[in-house]
N, C-alpha and C positions, 0 to 999 in steps of 0.2 A: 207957747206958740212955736210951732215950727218954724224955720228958717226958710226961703223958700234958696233957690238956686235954680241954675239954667240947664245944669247938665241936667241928660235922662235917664230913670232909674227902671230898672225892671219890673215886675209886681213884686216879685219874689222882695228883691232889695227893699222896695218902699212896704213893705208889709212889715218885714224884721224892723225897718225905722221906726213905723208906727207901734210897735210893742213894743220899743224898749223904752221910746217916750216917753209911752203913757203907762210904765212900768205894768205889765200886763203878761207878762214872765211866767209870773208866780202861777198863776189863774191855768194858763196855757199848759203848765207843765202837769199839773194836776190834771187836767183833762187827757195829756198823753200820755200821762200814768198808768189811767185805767183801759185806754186804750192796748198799751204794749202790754199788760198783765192780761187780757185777753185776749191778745195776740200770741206771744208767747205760749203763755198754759194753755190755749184750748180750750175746747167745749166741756170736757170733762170736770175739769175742775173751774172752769167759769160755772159753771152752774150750780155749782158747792158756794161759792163766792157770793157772799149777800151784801157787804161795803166794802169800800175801797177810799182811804183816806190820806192823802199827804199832807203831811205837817212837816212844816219846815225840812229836814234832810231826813227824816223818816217817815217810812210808808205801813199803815197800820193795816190790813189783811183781816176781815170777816169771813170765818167759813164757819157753812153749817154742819161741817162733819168733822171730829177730831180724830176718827182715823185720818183724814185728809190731811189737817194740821200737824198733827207729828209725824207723818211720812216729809210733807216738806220741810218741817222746821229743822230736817237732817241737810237738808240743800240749802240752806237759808242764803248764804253767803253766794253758793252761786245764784239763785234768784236776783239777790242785788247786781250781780257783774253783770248777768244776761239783760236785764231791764233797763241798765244804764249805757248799754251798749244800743239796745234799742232806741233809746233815747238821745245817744248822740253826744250825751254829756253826763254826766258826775252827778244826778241829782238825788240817788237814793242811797244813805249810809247806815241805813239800820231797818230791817224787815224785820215788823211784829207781829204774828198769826193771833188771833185771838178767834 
């Protein structure tokens, strides 16, 4: 049960409350995962792109093209920096192309 209090919260503020409450983190980030991985790469290689999965601190990567996947799996490491910068925080430590 939340607590209540008198002071007043922004949405912003009472929104970050309500996820961390209700532990809803995890859910969240995976949605902005796949988010910032289509943001990031573009259309070009979004479209190559068939899943997109985060498990715990790694992020596993479906393409249907393995020219595609071994051009990136040469960038691999920076994909993780650039993602996690989009993200704002530390949550991808190992990008798998499969």
């Amino acid at each position: 049960m939340a607590k209540r209090n008198n002071t007043l919260l922004n949405i912003s503020d009472a929104l970050k409350d309500f996820v961390t409450e209700n532990n809803l983190e995890k859910g969240l980030d995976k949605v902005n995962v796949k988010d910032a991985w289509a943001k990031l790469m573009g259309n070009g290689i979004t479209n190559y792109t068939t899943a997109i999965e985060l498990k715990h601190d790694v992020l596993y990567v479906q393409l249907s093209s393995s020219a595609l996947r071994e051009e990136l799996s040469y960038g691999n490491q920076k994909i993780i920096t650039l993602l996690n910068e989009e993200l704002g925080k530390e949550i991808i430590k190992k990008l798998v192309l499969r």
